[in-house]
C-alpha positions as semicolon CSV with decimal commas, in nm:
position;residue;x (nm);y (nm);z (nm)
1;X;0,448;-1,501;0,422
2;X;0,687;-1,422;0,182
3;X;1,070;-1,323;0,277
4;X;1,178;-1,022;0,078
5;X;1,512;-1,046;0,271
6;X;1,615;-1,403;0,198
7;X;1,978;-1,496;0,164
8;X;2,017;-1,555;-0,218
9;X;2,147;-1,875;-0,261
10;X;2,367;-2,006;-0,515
11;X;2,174;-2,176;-0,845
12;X;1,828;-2,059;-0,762
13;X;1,604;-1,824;-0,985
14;X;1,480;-1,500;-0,784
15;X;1,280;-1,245;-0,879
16;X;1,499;-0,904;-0,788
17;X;1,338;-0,545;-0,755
18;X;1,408;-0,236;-0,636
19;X;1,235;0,127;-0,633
20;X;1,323;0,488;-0,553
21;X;1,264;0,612;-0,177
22;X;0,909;0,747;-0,170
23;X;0,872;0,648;-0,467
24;X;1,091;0,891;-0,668
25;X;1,287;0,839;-1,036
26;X;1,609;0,645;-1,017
27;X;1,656;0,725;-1,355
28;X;1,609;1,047;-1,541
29;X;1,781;1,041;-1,903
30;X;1,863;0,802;-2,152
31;X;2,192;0,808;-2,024
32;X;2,136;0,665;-1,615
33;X;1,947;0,366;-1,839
34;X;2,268;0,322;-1,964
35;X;2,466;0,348;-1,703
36;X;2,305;0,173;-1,450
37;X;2,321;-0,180;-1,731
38;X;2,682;-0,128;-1,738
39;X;2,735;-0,100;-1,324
40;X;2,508;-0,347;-1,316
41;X;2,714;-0,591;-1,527
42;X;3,031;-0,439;-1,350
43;X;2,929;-0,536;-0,982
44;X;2,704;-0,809;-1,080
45;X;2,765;-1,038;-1,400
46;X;3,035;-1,257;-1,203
47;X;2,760;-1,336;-0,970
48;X;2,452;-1,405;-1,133
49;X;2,277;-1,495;-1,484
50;X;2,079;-1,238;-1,612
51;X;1,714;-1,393;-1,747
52;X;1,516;-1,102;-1,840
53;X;1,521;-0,752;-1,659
54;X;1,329;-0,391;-1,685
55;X;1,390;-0,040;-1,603
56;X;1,123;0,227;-1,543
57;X;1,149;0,549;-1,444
58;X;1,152;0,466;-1,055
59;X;1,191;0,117;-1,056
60;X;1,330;-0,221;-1,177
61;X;1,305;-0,565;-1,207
62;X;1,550;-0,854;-1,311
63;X;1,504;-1,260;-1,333
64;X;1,831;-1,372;-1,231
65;X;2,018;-1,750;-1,133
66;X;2,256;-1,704;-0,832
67;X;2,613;-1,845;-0,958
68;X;2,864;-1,805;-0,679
69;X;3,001;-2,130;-0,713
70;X;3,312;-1,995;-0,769
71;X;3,393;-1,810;-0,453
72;X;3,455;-2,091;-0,244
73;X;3,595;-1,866;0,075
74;X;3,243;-1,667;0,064
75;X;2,989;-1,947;0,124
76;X;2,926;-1,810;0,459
77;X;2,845;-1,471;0,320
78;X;2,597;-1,325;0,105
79;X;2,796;-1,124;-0,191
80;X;2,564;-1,122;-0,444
81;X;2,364;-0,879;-0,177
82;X;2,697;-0,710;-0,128
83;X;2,759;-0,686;-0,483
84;X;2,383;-0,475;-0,547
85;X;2,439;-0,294;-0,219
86;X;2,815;-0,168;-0,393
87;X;2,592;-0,136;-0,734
88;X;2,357;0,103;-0,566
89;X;2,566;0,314;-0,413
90;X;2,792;0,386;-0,680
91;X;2,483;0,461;-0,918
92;X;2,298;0,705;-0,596
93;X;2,663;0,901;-0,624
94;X;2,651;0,931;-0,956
95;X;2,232;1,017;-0,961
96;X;2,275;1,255;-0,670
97;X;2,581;1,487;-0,828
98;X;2,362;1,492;-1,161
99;X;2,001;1,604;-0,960
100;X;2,197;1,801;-0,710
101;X;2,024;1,598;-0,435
102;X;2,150;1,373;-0,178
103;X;2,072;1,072;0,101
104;X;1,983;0,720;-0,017
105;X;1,782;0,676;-0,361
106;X;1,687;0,321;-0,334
107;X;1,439;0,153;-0,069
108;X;1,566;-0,069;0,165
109;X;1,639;-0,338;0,180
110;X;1,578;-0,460;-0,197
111;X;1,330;-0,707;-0,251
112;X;1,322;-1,063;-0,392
113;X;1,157;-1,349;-0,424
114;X;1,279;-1,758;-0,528
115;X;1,120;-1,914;-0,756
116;X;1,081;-2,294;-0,801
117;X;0,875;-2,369;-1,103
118;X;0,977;-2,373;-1,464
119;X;0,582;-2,237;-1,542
120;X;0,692;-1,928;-1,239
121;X;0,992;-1,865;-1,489
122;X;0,802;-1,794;-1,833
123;X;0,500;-1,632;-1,617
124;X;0,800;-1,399;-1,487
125;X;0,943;-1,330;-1,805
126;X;0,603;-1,178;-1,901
127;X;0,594;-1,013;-1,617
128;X;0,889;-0,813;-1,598
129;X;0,831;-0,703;-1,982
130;X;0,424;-0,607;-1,946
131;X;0,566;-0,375;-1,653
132;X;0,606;-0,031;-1,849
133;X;0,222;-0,095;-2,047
134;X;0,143;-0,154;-1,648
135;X;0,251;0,135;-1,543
136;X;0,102;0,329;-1,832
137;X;0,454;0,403;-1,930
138;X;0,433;0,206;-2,262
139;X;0,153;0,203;-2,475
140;X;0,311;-0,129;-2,611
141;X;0,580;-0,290;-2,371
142;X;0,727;-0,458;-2,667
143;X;0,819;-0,154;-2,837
144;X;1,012;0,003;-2,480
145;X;1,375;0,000;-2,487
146;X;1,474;-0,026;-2,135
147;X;1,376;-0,431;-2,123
148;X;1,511;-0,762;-2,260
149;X;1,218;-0,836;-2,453
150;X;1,304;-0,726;-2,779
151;X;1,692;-0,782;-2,660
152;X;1,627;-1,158;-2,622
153;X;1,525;-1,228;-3,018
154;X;1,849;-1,019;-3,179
155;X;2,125;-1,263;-3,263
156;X;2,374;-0,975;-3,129
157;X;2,609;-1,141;-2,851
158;X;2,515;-1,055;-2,482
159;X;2,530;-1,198;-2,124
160;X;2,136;-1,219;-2,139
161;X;2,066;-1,587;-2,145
162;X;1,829;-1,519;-2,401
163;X;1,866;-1,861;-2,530
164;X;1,722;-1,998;-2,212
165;X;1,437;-1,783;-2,206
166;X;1,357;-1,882;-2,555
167;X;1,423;-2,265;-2,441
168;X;1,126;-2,195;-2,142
169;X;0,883;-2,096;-2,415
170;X;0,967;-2,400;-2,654
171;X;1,059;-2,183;-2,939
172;X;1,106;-1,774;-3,054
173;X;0,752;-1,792;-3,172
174;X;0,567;-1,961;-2,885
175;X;0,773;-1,681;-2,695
176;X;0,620;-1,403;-2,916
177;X;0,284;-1,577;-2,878
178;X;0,306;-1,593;-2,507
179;X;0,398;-1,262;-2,483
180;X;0,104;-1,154;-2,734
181;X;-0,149;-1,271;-2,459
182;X;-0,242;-1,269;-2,100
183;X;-0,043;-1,491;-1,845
184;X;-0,175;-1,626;-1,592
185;X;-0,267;-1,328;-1,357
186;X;-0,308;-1,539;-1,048
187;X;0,027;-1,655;-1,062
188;X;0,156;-1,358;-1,149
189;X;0,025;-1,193;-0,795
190;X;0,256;-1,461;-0,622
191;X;0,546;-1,349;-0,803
192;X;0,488;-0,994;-0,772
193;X;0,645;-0,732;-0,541
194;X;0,479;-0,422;-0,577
């Protein structure tokens, strides 16, 4: 059985998501995309490395490394689940004044999952981009702006390790090609949340 609620370590890859209570929108204009990157990176870059992620309307998904080497007098704690606890609350503030609405926006507790394959990782990646076709959000997931698919092939500086990703794939166009055609589906189910 797998443990949605597992302490996230430091240096291993896990599978992060999160939806709206009952299923609602967390995000409703251009602008909470937006917003919710930047709080993101506020409460969360100094703890983790960002892989790939994706927004959709009512919920999310990022491939992240825990790095919290660095905060030697925390090892007992868990602040990178502090750190997205802070992250959604600020953002449900900000989502609730906008809607006029109030109580909690996000499920709890969020959900993750480790991974401990390199072939998990690139099956991942593909994952987290094919969400919004998925969802029928996206008639192409490639062409939907709220991921780091197209984000990891620009040259344009970012704390996406987009050079990792590419790394996991061999090259920029096995990535494209890989992304072009169906993963592995059965592996995809263990890595899957939903």
């Amino acid at each position: 059985m797998i443990d949605y609620r597992c302490k996230l370590e430091n240096d291993k890859f896990y599978h992060i998501y999160n939806r709206g209570n009952n299923g609602e929108n967390l995000f409703y204009t251009k602008e909470n995309y937006n917003f919710f990157l930047r709080k993101y990176d506020e409460y969360l870059s100094n703890l983790l490395e960002t892989y790939a992620f994706c927004l959709l309307p009512n919920h999310f998904h990022f491939l992240v490394r825990v790095n919290v080497s660095h905060l030697i007098n925390e090892k007992h704690l868990d602040p990178v689940s502090k750190a997205f606890q802070r992250l959604f609350t600020s953002y449900a503030k900000s989502i609730n004044k906008q809607e006029r609405r109030h109580g909690s926006l996000f499920e709890k507790p969020f959900k993750r999952i480790e991974l401990k394959s390199e072939n998990h990782l690139t099956n991942l990646v593909f994952y987290i981009h094919a969400n919004p076709q998925k969802h029928g959000i996206s008639d192409d997931f490639r062409m939907y702006p709220w991921s780091s698919y197209e984000r990891i092939l620009k040259n344009k500086p970012t704390r996406l390790k987009k050079e990792e990703v590419i790394d996991w794939f061999n090259d920029k166009d096995n990535y494209l090609a890989y992304h072009s055609q169906k993963a592995d589906l059965a592996l995809m189910n263990e890595l899957t949340i939903e």
